[in-house]
C-alpha positions in Angstrom: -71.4 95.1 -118.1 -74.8 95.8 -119.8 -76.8 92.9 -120.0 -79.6 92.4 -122.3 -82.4 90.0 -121.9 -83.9 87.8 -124.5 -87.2 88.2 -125.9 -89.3 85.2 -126.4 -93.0 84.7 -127.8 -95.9 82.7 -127.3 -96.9 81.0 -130.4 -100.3 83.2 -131.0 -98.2 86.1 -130.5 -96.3 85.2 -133.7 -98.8 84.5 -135.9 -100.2 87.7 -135.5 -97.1 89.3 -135.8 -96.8 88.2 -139.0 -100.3 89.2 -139.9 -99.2 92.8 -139.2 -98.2 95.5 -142.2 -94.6 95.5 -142.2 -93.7 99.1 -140.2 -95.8 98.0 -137.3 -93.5 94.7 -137.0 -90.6 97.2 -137.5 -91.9 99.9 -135.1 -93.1 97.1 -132.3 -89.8 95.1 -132.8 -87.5 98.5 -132.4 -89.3 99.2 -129.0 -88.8 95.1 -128.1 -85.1 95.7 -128.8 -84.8 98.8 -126.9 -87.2 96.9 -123.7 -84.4 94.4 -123.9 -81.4 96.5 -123.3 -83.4 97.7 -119.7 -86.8 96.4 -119.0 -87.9 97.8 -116.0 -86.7 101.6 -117.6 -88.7 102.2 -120.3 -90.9 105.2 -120.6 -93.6 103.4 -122.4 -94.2 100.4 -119.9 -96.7 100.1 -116.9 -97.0 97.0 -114.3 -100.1 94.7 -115.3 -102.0 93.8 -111.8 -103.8 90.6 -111.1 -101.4 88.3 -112.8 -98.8 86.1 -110.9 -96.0 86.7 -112.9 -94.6 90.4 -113.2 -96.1 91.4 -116.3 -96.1 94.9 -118.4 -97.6 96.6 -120.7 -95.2 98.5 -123.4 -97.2 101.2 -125.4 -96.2 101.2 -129.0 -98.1 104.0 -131.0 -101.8 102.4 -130.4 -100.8 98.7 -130.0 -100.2 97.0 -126.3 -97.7 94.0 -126.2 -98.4 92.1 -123.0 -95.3 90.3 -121.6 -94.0 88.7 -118.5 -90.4 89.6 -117.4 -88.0 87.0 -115.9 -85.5 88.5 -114.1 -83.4 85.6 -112.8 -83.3 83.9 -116.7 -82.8 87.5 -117.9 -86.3 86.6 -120.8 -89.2 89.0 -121.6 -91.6 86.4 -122.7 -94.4 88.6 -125.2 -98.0 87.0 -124.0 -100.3 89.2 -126.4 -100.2 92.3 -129.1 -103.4 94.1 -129.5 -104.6 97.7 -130.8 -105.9 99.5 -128.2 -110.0 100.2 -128.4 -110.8 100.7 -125.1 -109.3 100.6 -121.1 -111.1 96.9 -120.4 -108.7 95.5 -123.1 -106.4 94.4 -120.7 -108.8 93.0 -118.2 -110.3 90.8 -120.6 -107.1 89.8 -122.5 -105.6 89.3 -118.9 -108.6 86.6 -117.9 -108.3 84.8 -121.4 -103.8 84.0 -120.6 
């Protein structure tokens, strides 16, 4: 039985979502989808360190969604999207969540 986990998102996280051109929501949402059906299997994910929570990075093209994965509720909970500019991104966005 394949079980898929549901995707939730932080409030911020929407509003920028809808701020983005239409085939980056498409492109970020198809790789959301596809995290769902198996999250810790993706090639495009890496474990974020110094947070409490297990959190992940998922690479879509040169944006970052942030999320935390909650394996007993089955929930990937999207924290942050960004563009990448530079490697401290994450270490900055990390200290402001």
């Amino acid at each position: 039985m394949n079980l898929v986990y549901q995707i939730t998102y932080q409030p911020h996280v929407q509003r920028l979502f809808k701020k983005m051109d239409k085939s980056t929501q498409v492109e970020i949402l198809s790789e959301l989808e596809r995290l769902a059906q198996d999250p810790l299997h993706h090639p495009h994910i890496k474990r974020l360190a110094g947070i409490s929570e297990p959190g992940f990075r998922l690479r879509v093209g040169r944006w970052r969604v942030l999320y935390l994965l909650f394996h007993t509720n089955q929930i990937i909970e999207v924290i942050d999207i960004f563009m990448k500019k530079s490697g401290t991104d994450y270490r900055r966005r990390l200290r402001r969540l």
